[in-house]
ZALUMVEX-480330 format. One record per residue: x, y negated, z of N, C-alpha, C in turn. Coordinates in steps of 0.05 Angstrom, whole numbers, plus 32768, in hexadecimal, padded with zeros to 4 digits. Each point is the difference from the previous one (the first is absolute). Example, Ala and Ser with C-alpha at 12.3 -4.5 7.8 and 13.67 -1.06 7.14 Angstrom:
REM ZALUMVEX-480330
81088072809C7FEE7FE8800080127FE88000;7FF97FEB7FF280107FE880017FF17FEA800E;
END
This chain:
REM ZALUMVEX-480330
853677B3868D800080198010801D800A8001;800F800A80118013800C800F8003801C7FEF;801C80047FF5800A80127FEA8006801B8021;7FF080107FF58004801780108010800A8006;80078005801F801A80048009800580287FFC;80227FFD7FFE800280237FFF800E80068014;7FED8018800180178013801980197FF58005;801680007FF580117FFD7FFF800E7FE6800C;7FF67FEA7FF680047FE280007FEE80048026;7FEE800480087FF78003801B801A80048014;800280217FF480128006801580217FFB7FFB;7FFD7FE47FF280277FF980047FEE7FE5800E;7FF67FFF7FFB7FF17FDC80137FFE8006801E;7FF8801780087FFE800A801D802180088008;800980147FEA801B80058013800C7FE87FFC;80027FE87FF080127FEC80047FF67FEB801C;7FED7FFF80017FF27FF68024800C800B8013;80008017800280058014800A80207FFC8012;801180087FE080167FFF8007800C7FE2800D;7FF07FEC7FF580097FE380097FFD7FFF8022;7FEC800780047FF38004801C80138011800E;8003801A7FFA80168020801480127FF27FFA;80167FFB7FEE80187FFF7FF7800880177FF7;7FFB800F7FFD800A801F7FF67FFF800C801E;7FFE7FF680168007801080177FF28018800F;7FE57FFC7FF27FF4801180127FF9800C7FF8;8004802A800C7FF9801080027FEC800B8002;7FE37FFE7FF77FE7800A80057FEF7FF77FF1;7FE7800A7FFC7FE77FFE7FEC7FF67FE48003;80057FEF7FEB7FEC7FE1800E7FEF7FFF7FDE;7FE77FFA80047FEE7FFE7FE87FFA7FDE800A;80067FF27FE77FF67FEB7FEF7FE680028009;7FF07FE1800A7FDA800D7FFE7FF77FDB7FF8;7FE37FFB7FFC80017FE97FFF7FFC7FEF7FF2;80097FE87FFF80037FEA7FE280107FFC7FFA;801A80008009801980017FF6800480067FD8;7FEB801280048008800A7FE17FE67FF07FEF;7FF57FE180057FFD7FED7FFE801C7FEB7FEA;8009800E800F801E7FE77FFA7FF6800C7FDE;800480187FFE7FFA800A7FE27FF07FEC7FEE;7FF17FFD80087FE77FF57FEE80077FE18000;800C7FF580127FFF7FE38007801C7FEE7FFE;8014801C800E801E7FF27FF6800F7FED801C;7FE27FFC800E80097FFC801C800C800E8012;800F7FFC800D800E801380117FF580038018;7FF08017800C7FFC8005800F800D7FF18023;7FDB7FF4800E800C7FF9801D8003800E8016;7FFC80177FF37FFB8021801C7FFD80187FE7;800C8007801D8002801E7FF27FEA801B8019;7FF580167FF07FFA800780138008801A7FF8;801080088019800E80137FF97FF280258014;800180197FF77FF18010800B8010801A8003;800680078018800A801A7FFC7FF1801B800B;7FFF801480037FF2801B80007FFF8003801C;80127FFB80087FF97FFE8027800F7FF08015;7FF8800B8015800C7FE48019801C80057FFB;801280178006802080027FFF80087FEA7FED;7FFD80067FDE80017FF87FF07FFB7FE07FFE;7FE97FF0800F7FF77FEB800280127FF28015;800E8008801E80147FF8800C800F7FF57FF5;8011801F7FF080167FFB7FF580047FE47FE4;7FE980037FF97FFB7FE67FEA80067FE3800F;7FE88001801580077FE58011801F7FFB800A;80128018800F80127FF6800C800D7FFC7FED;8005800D7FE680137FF87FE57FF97FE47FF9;7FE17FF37FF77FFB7FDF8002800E7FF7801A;800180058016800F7FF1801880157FFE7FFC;800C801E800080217FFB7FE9800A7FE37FF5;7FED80077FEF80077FEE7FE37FF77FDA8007;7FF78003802080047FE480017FDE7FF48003;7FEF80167FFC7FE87FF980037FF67FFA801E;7FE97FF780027FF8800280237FE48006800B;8002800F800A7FD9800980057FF67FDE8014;7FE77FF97FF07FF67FEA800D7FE180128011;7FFF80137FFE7FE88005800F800380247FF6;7FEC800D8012800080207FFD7FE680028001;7FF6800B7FE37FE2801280078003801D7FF7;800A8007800C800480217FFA7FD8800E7FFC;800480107FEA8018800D7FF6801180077FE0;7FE47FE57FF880057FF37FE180087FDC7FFF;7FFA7FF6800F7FFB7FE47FF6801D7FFD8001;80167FFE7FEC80197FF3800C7FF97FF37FDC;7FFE7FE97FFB80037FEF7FEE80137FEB8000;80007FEE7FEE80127FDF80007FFB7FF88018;7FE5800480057FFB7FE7801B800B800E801D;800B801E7FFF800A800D8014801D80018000;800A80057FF1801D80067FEF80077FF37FEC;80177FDE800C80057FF27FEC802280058000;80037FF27FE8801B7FFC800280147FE67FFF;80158004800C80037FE5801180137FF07FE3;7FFC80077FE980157FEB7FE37FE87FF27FFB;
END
C-alpha cells in the first residue's frame, strides 16, 4: 500500500508541472487538475497535463502563452476541451 501523500509534497509536485509547462511566464490563475499527480504514486512522468483556469480571458491567454512557447492547437473544442491531443508541443 502507497505511504500517504502530504499536503505539502502534492503541492510542490503540481507547481513543479506547472512551472515546467508556463516557464515562469505566465501571468494568471492556472490550477493543476487530473492524473498528473499520478506521477506521485507511480514515479512516471506524466503524458498530459490537464490544465484549468477560472474563465475564458484567462483560458485564451493560457493557450496563446502554450503557442508562444512553441506549442500548436491541433483541433478547437471550445470551451474546455484543449488537451495533449489539442495543444502539442513541437520538442
Amino acid at each position: 500500500m502507497a505511504a500517504a501523500l502530504s499536503e505539502d509534497g502534492v503541492r510542490r509536485c503540481g507547481e513543479g508541472l506547472l512551472e515546467e509547462v508556463l516557464d515562469g511566464g505566465f501571468d494568471g490563475t492556472v490550477f493543476l487538475a487530473g492524473g498528473a499527480f499520478r506521477t506521485l504514486l507511480t514515479g512516471v512522468a506524466p503524458r498530459d497535463l490537464d490544465l484549468w483556469t477560472p474563465d475564458a480571458p484567462t483560458r485564451a491567454a493560457l493557450i496563446g502563452h502554450l503557442l508562444a512557447r512553441g506549442a500548436s492547437m491541433e483541433g478547437d473544442h471550445p470551451p474546455f476541451q484543449f488537451t495533449s491531443g489539442h495543444i502539442s508541443g513541437n520538442s
